[in-house]
C-alpha positions in Angstrom: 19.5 -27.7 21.4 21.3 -24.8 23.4 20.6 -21.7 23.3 22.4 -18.5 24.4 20.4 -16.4 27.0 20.4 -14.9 30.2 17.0 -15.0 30.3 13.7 -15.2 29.1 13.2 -11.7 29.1 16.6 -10.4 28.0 16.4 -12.9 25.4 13.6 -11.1 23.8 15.5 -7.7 24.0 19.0 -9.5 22.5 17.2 -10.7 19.3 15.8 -7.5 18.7 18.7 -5.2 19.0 21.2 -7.7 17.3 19.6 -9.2 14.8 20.6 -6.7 11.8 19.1 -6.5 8.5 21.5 -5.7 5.3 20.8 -2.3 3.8 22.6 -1.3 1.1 24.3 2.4 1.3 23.4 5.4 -1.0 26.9 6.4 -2.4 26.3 9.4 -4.9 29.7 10.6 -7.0 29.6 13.7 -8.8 29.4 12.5 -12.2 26.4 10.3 -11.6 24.3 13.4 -10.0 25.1 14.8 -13.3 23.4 12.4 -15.0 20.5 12.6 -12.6 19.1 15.6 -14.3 17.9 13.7 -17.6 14.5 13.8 -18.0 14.0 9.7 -17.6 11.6 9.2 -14.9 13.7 6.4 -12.8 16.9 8.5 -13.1 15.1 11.7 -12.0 14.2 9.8 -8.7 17.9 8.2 -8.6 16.3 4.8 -9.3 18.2 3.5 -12.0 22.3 3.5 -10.9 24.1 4.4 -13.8 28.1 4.0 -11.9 27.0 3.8 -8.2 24.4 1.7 -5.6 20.8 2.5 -7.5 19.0 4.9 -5.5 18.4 7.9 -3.3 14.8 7.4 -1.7 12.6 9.9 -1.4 13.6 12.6 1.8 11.0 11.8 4.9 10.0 15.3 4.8 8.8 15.4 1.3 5.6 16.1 0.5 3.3 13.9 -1.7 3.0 16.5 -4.6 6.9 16.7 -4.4 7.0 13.0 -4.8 4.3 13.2 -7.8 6.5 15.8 -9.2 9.8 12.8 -9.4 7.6 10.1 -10.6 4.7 11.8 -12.4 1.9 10.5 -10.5 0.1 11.3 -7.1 1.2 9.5 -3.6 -1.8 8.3 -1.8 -0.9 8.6 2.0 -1.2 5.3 4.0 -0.5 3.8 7.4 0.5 0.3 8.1 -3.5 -0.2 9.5 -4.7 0.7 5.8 -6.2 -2.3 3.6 -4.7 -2.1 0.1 -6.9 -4.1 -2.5 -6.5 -4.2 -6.3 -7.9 -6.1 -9.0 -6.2 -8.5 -11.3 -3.7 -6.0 -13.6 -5.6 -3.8 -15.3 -8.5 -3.3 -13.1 -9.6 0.5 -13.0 -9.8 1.1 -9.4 -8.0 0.5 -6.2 -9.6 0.0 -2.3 -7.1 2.1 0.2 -8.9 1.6 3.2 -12.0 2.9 3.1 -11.9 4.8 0.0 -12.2 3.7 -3.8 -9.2 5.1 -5.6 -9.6 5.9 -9.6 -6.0 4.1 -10.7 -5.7 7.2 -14.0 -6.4 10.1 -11.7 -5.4 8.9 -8.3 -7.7 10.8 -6.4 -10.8 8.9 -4.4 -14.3 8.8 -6.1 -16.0 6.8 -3.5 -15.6 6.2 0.5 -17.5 2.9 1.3 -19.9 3.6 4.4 -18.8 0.8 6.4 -15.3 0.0 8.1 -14.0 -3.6 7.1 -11.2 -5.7 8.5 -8.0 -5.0 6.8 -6.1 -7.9 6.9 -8.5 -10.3 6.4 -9.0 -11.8 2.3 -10.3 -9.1 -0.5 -11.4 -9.1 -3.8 -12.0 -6.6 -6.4 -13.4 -7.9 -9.9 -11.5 -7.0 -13.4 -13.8 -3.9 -14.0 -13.7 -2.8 -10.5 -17.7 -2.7 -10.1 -17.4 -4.6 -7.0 -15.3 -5.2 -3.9 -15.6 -8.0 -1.3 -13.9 -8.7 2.1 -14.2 -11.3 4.6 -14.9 -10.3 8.3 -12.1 -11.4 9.5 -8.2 -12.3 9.4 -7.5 -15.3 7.2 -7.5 -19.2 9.9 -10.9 -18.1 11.4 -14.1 -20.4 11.4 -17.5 -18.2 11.4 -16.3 -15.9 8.7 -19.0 -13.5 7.1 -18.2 -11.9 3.3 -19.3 -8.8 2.4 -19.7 -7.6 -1.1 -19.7 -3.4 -2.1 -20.7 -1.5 -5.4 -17.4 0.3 -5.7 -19.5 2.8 -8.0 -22.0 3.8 -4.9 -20.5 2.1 -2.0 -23.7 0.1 -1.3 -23.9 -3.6 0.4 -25.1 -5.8 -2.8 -24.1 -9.1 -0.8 -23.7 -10.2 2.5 -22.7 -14.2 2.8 -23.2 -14.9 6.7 -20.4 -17.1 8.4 -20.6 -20.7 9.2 -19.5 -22.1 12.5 -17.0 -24.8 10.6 -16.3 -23.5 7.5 -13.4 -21.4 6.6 -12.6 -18.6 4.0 -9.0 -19.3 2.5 -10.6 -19.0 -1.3 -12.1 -15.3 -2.0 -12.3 -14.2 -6.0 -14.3 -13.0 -8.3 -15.6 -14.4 -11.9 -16.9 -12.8 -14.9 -17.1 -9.8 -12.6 -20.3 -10.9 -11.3 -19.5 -14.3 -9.0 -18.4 -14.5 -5.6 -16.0 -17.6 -5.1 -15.7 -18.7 -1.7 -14.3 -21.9 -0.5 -11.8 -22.9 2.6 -10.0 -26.2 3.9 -12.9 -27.5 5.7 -14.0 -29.1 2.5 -13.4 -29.9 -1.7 -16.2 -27.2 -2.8 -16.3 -24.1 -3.9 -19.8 -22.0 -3.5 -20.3 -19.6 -7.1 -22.1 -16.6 -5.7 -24.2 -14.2 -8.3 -23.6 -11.0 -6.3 -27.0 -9.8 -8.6 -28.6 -12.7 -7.6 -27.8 -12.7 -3.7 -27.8 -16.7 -3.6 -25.3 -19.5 -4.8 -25.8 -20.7 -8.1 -23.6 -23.2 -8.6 -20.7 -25.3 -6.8 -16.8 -25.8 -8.3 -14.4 -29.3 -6.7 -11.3 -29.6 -6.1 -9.7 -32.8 -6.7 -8.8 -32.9 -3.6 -10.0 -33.0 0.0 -9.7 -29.5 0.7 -9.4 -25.9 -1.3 -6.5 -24.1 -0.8 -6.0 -20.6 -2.1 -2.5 -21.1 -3.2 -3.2 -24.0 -5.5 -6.1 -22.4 -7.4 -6.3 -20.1 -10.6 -8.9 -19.0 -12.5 -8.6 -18.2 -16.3 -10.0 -14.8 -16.7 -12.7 -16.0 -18.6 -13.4 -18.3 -15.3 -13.9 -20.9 -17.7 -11.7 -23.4 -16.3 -9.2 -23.4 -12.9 -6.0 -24.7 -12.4 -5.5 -26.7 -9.3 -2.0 -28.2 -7.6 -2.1 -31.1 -6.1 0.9 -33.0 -4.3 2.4 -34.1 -7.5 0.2 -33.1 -10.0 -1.2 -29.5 -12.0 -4.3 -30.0 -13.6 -6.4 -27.8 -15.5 -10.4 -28.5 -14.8 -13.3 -27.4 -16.7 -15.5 -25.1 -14.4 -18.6 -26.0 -16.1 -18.4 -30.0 -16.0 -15.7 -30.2 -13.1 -13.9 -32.6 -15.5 -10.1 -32.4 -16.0 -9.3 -30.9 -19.2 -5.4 -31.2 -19.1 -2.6 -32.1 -17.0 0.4 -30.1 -16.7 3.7 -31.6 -17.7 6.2 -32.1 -14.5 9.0 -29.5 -14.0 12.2 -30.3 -16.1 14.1 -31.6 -13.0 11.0 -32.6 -11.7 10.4 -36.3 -14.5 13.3 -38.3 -12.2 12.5 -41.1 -10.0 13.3 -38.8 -7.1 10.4 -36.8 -7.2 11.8 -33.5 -8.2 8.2 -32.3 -9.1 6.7 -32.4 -6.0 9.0 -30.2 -4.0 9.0 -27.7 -6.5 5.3 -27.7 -6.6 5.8 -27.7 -2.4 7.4 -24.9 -2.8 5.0 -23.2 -5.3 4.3 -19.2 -4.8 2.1 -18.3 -7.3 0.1 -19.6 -10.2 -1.1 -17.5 -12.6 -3.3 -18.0 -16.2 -2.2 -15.2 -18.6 -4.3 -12.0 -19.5 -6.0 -14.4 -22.7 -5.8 -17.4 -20.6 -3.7 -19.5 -23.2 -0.8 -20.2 -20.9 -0.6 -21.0 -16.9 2.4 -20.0 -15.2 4.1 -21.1 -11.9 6.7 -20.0 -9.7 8.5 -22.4 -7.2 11.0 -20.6 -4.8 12.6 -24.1 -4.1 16.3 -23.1 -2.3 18.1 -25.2 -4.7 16.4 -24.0 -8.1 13.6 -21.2 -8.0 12.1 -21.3 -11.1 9.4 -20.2 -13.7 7.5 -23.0 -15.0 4.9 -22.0 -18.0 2.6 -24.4 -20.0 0.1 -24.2 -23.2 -3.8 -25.6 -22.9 -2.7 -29.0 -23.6 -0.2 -29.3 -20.8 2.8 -28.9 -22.4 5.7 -26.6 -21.3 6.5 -23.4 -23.2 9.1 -22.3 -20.6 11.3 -23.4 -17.7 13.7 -21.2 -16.8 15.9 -20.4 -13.7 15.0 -17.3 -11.8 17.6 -16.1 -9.6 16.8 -13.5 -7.4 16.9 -13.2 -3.3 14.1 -14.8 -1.7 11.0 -12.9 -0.2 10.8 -12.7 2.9 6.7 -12.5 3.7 3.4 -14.4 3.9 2.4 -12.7 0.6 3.3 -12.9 -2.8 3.0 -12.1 -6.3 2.9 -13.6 -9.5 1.4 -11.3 -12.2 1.5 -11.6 -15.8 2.7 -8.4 -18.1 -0.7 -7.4 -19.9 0.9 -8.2 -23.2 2.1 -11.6 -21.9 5.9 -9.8 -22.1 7.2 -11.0 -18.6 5.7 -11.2 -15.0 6.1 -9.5 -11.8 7.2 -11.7 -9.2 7.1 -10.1 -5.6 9.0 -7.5 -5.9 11.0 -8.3 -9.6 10.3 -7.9 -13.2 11.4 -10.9 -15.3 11.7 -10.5 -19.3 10.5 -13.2 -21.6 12.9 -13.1 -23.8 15.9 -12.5 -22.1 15.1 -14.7 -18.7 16.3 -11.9 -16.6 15.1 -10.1 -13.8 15.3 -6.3 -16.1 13.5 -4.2 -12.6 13.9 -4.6 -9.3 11.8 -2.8 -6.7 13.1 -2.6 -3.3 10.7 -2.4 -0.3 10.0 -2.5 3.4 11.4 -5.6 4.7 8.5 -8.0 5.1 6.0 -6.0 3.9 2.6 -6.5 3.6 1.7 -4.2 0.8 3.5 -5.6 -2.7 3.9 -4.5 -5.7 1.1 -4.4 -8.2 0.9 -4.3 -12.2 -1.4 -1.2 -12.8 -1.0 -1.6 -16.6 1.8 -2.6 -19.3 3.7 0.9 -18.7 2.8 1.3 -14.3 3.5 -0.1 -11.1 2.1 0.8 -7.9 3.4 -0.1 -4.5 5.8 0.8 -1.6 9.0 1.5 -2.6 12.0 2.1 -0.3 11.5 1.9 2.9 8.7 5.0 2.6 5.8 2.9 4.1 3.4 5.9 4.4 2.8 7.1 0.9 2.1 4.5 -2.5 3.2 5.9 -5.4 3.3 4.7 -9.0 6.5 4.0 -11.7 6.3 4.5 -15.4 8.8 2.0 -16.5 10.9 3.2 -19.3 10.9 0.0 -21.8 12.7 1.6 -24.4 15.6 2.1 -22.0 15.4 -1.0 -20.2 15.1 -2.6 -24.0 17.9 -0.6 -25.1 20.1 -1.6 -22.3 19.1 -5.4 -23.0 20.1 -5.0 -26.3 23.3 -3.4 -25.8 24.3 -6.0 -23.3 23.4 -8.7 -26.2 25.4 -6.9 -28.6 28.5 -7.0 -26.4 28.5 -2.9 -25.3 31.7 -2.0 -23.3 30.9 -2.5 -19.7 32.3 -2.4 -16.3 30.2 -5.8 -15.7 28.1 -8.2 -17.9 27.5 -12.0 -18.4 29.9 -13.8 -19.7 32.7 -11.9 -18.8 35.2 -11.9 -15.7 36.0 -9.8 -12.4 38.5 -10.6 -9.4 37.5 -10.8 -5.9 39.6 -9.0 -3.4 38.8 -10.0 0.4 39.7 -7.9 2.7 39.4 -8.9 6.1 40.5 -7.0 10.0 39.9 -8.8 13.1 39.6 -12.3 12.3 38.6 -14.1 15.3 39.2 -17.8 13.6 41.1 -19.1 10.7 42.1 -17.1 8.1 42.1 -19.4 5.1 39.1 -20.9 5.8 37.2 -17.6 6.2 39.1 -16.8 2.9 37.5 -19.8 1.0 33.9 -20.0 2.7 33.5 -16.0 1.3 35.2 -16.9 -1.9 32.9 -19.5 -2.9 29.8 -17.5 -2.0 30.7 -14.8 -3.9 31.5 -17.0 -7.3 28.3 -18.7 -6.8 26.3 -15.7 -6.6 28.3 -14.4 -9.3 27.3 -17.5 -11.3 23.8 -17.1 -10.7 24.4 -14.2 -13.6 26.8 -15.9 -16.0 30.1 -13.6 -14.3 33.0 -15.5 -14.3 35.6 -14.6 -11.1 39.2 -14.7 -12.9 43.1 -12.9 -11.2 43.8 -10.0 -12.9 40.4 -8.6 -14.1 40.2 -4.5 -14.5 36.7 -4.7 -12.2 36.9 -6.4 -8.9 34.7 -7.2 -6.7 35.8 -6.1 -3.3 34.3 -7.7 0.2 35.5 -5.5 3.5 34.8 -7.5 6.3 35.7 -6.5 10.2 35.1 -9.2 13.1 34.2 -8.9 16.4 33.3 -9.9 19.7 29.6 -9.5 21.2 28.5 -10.2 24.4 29.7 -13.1 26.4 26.3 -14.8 27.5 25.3 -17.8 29.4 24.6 -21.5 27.7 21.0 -22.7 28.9 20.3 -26.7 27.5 17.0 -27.0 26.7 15.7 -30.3 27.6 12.5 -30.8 25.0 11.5 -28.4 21.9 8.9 -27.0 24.2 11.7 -26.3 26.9 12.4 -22.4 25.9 14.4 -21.5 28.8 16.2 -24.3 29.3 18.7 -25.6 32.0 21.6 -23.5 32.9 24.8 -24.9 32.3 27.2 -22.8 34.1 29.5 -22.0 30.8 29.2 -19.3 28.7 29.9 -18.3 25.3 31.2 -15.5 23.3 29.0 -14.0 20.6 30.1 -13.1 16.8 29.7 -10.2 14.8 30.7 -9.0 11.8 30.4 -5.4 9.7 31.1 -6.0 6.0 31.3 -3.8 2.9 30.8 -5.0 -0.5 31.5 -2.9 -3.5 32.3 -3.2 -7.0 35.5 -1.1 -8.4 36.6 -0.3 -11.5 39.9 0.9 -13.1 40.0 4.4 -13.7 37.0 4.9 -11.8 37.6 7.4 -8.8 34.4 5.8 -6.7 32.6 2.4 -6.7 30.0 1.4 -9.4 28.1 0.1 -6.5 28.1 -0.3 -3.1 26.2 -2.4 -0.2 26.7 -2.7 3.0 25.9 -6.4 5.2 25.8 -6.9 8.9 25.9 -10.9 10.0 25.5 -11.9 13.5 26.3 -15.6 15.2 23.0 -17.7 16.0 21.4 -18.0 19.5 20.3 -21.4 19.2 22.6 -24.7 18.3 22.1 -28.4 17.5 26.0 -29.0 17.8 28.1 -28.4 20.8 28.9 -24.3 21.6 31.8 -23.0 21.5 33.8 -20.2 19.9 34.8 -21.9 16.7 30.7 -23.1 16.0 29.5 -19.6 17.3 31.6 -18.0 14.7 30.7 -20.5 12.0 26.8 -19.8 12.3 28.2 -15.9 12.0 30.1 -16.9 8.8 27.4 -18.6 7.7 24.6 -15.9 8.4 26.8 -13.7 6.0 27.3 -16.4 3.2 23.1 -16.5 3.5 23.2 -12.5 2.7 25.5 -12.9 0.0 23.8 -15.1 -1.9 20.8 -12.7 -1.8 22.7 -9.9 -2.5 20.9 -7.7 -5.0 23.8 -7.2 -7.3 24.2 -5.6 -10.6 25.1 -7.7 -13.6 25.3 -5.4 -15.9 26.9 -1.8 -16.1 27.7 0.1 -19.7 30.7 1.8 -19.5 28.1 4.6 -21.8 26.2 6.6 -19.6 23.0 6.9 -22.0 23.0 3.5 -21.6 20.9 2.0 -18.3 22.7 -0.5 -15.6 21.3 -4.0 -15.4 18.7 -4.7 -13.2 17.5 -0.8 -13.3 16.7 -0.8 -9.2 13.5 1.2 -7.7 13.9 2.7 -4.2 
C-alpha cells in the first residue's frame, strides 16, 4: 500500500483542505422567484424547485421568528453539544438538552435539574411521561441509566452501572418499562420505572443483544430480532418464536443473498398498529425495503434508490397512517415506490430527521446546524404531482422518457475516450436508477462540465505493514488529480437550467496498485463516478408550474 505524503503532519493538513464535499449551487431565474411568492409552505422557503436546483436556505443572519414566519413553526436554537431526543412518531414532547420541548407549541415546559451526557443512548416513551439516558457514550462498561418524569423533571429511576455489562439496548415499553440490554450477554432486563426494580427478563436468540437487530411492536408484545441469516419475530411474554420472516427476494439463492442484505441492515421497524415489520438494507448493489405481515410473509420488496448516508445513525420510521417511511433523510411513498421528499442536511450529522406526525417533520435542514425547525408537508401537492407524472403531464423530465447527455470536458490530463465512456456510463446508470432513458437528439439534456487539473506533486512513502502509517520513502513522487465539474439539466426554450449541481472529485492518497499518473487520475475519475451515482437528481419536472418537481427537496 503507498501512500502520498510528505509527512505525517502535513498529511493530516492535505486531507483536510483537499478532500471536497459536493454541494450543489443555488441558481434562482426570474421566473421561478415568481413563483416563490405562492402561499405553499416549501415554495415560500424555496424548498420545492419548480425549473431550477431546489432551494435557497435560510440567510445565517435570520432570526428564528423569521424562520417560523417561512415554515410556520418556531426554531428552537441548538449547538452541536445539545442532546436531541424524541419519542417514537407521534410522541408529544421532545428533550433539547436540558429542556422538555411541547412538539404543538414549541416552547419548553420543563428544564430537567440535572445535566446528562449527550451523546450517550436516550429514550423517551410514546406519551412522553418519561425520559431516560445512559451515563455515558455508547462502547462503555460501568454504564449507569437514569430515568426523568418529563412532566416534573424528577429522578423516578436510577439503574447503577455494572463493571462488565454494556448498554447498546435502551427503550421503553408500554410507557412504563425500561429495556436495557448490551453485547456482554443474550438478556434483556424489563425495568417498571414505578416499580424501581426488574420485573422480568426478554432473550435474544442469540449470544449477544444488539440494538440494531431489535424492534419492539408498540404494543411490546413481541420483538423482532435479526440474526445472521434469519428475522424472527418472538413472543415477549413466552420468549418463543412466533414467526420467521421470509428471506429477501434476491436473498432465497444458494448464494446467500439474504444474509448480506440483512448485514447490511439500517433499520427495522414494526408499524404504528404493529401488523407489519419493515427493514431497510443499504446493501451497495441493491438497497432496498423489505416489509412482512405477522405470519412472515412479504408484503413488499422494493428497490430504494437514493445516495447513501453518510453517518453512525439512522432512521427508519413508519408514516402514522402506514403511508410510507422516513428513511434518514428521504420520504418513500407506498404506492408509488418513490422517494416523493428529500431533506438535505449537514453532512454527517448527528441530529436526523424525525416524524413529528402524518403532516410534520422536525430536524436540521440545510446546512443551518444551530436552529431545528419543523416542515408541513404539502400531500395534496406532492400527491398531485405523483398523479400528474402517472398520467403522463408534459414535463421537462419523467420516467420512462429520454434525455441526451452532453460531456463537456477542458483540461484532460488522460485519455479522452475513455474519460468519455467512464462519465457516460455513470450518468445512464444513475439515470436508470429512475426509469430515464439517455437517447441522441432529446429536447432536455443532461449536461456534465468537467475541468482537470493538476494538484500538488508529492512524495510516494511504501508502507511496509497496515500498521506502518508513515511508511518508507521511496524517492519518486507523484502528481495529484483534481477535477471541478458542473452538472445541469437544460431544456429547449428554457433561458436557464432546470437544475443545477456542482461536484468536486479529488485523486486518492493511498494505493494498492502501482502510482503513477495514469492510476492517480483513475482513483480521481473514479471518486467523481462515486458522486454521480449519489447525485440527488430530479426525476421529474412539469413543464406546468402549479404543478411540483419530483422529489420536492428541503434545504
Amino acid at each position: 500500500m503507498c501512500p502520498l505524503a510528505r509527512n505525517a503532519r502535513t498529511v493530516l493538513i492535505i486531507l483536510v483542505t483537499i478532500s471536497l464535499i459536493p454541494a450543489c449551487s443555488k441558481l434562482r431565474p426570474k421566473k421561478v422567484e415568481a413563483v416563490a411568492e405562492e402561499t405553499d409552505p416549501l415554495s415560500k422557503a424555496g424548498a420545492v424547485g419548480k425549473r431550477t436546483d431546489p432551494g435557497a436556505p435560510f440567510p445565517a443572519s435570520s432570526t428564528p421568528k423569521e424562520v417560523a414566519s417561512r415554515w410556520g413553526s418556531t426554531a428552537i436554537p441548538i449547538d452541536h453539544q445539545t442532546g436531541v431526543s424524541y419519542g417514537p412518531p407521534g410522541c408529544p414532547v421532545a428533550v433539547i438538552g436540558t429542556d422538555v420541548y411541547d412538539l404543538k407549541t414549541y416552547k419548553a415546559i420543563r428544564t430537567l435539574p440535572d445535566k446528562y451526557e449527550a451523546q450517550a443512548l436516550h429514550a423517551l416513551t410514546g406519551d412522553g411521561r418519561y425520559f431516560a439516558s445512559a451515563s455515558k457514550s455508547p462502547n462503555q462498561t460501568d454504564t449507569a441509566v437514569t430515568v426523568w418524569a418529563s412532566d416534573t423533571g424528577k429522578t423516578v429511576l436510577q439503574v447503577p452501572g455494572q463493571k462488565e455489562a454494556f448498554v447498546d439496548v435502551l427503550a421503553f415499553a408500554h410507557n412504563q418499562y425500561l429495556l436495557l440490554g448490551g453485547r456482554h450477554g443474550p438478556q434483556i432486563d424489563v425495568w417498571d420505572v414505578e416499580k424501581g426494580k426488574v420485573v422480568g427478563q426478554l432473550t435474544v436468540p442469540e449470544q449477544q443483544v444488539r440494538a440494531e437487530k431489535l424492534a419492539f411492536s408498540p404494543d411490546s408484545k413481541y420483538f423482532a430480532h435479526l440474526g445472521h441469516d434469519k428475522l424472527v419475530v418472538i413472543d415477549a411474554g413466552t420468549n418463543k418464536q412466533v414467526a420467521v420472516m421470509a428471506p429477501p427476494a434476491d436473498g432465497q439463492g444458494p448464494g446467500g443473498g439474504a444474509t448480506f442484505i440483512y448485514a447490511w441492515s439500517q433499520g427495522l421497524a414494526f408499524s404504528p398498529d404493529g401488523s407489519e415489520l419493515a427493514l431497510f438494507s443499504a446493501h451497495p448493489t441493491s438497497p432496498k425495503l423489505v416489509v412482512w405481515n405477522t405470519r412472515g410473509e412479504r408484503v413488499l420488496d422494493a428497490p430504494v434508490m437514493m445516495p447513501p448516508h453518510i453517518s453512525h445513525k439512522h432512521v427508519l420510521e413508519w408514516l402514522p397512517d402506514g403511508s410510507g417511511w422516513l428513511i434518514n433523510r428521504y420520504l418513500f411513498d407506498r404506492t408509488t415506490r418513490r422517494v416523493v421528499v428529500s431533506i438535505r442536511i449537514p453532512f454527517a450529522s448527528n441530529v436526523l430527521p424525525h416524524i413529528v406526525d402524518k403532516n410534520r417533520v422536525i430536524g436540521i435542514f440545510g446546512q443551518d446546524t444551530n436552529r431545528l425547525q419543523t416542515i408541513t408537508l404539502p400531500w395534496e401537492k406532492l400527491d398531485a404531482a405523483l398523479k400528474a407524472m402517472a398520467g403522463g403531464s408534459e414535463a421537462y423530465i419523467a420516467p420512462g422518457a429520454g434525455i441526451s447527455l452532453d460531456l463537456v470536458l477542458t483540461g484532460l490530463r488522460g485519455d479522452e475516450t475513455e474519460t468519455r465512456r467512464t462519465l457516460s456510463e455513470a450518468l445512464t446508470s444513475r439515470l436508470a436508477r429512475d426509469r430515464v432513458t439517455v437517447a441522441q437528439g432529446q429536447p432536455t439534456i443532461l449536461r456534465l462540465k468537467l475541468a482537470e487539473e493538476a494538484g500538488e506533486s508529492l512524495p510516494i512513502f511504501q508502507r511496509q505493514s497496515p500498521f506502518d502509517f508513515r511508511g518508507q520513502d521511496t524517492g519518486r513522487k507523484a502528481t495529484e488529480a483534481k477535477g471541478s465539474a458542473v452538472l445541469e439539466l437544460i431544456a429547449a426554450g428554457e433561458p436557464q437550467p432546470l437544475w443545477r449541481g456542482n461536484l468536486s472529485a479529488s485523486s486518492s492518497r493511498s494505493f494498492q496498485d502501482e502510482i503513477n499518473d495514469a492510476t492517480v487520475r483513475k482513483s480521481m475519475l473514479e471518486h467523481l463516478t462515486r458522486q454521480l451515482n449519489g447525485t440527488d437528481l430530479p426525476y421529474f419536472i412539469p413543464k406546468s408550474k402549479d404543478i411540483l418537481a419530483l422529489p420536492a427537496v428541503v434545504e
